[in-house]
C-alpha positions as CSV (number, residue, x, y, z in Angstrom):
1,X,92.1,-149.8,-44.4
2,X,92.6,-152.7,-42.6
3,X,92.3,-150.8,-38.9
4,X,88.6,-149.8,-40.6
5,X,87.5,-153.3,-41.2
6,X,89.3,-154.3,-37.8
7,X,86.3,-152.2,-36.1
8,X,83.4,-153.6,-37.6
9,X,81.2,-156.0,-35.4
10,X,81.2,-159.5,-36.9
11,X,79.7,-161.3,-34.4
12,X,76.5,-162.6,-35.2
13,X,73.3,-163.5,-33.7
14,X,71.7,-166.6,-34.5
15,X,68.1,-166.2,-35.8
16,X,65.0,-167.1,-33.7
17,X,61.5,-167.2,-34.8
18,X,60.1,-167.2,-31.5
19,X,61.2,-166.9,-27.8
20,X,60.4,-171.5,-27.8
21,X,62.8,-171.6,-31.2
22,X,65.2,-174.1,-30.2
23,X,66.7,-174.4,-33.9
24,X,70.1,-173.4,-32.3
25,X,70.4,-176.2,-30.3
26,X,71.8,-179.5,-30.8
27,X,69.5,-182.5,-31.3
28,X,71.1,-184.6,-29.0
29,X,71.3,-182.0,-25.5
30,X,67.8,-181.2,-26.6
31,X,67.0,-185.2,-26.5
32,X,68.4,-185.4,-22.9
33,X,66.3,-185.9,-20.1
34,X,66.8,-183.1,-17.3
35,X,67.7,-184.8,-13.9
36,X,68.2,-183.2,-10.6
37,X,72.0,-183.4,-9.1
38,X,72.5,-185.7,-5.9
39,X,72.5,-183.7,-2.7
40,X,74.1,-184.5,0.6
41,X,71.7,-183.0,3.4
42,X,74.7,-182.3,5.4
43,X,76.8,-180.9,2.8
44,X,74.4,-178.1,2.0
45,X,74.0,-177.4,5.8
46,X,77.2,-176.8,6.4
47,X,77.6,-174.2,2.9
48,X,76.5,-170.4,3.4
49,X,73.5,-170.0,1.8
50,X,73.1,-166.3,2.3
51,X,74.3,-165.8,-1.2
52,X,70.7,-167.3,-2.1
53,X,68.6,-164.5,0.1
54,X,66.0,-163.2,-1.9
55,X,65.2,-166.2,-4.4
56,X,61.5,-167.2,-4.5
57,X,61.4,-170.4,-5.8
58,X,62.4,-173.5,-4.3
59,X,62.8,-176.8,-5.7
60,X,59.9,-179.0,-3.9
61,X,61.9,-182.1,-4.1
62,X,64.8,-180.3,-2.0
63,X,62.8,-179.1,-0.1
64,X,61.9,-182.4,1.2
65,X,65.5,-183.5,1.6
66,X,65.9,-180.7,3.5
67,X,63.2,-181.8,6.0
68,X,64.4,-185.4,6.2
């Protein structure tokens, strides 16, 4: 009997309302303002970027640090 109860899924979703229900979420990381990470122009030269081939959106602002 136990082996039967072993296989039954107890993992549950959280509920959402709506796909902008951010209920889950803690108050606090929701309070946060986003900020872009520092960049070092030469840093991101010199890393393969391949792996990003195919992406369609680039960040304006890094763009222009690219361009400096």
């Amino acid at each position: 009997r136990k082996v039967q109860n072993l296989s039954q899924n107890v993992f549950s979703s959280p509920t959402q309302k709506s796909a902008s229900d951010y209920n889950n979420f803690d108050r606090e990381f929701l309070s946060e303002k986003p900020k872009l990470s520092y960049s070092d122009k030469n840093l991101i030269e010199s890393m393969d970027q391949s792996a990003f081939n195919g992406f369609s959106f680039i960040n304006p602002k890094f763009e222009q640090i690219l361009n400096k």
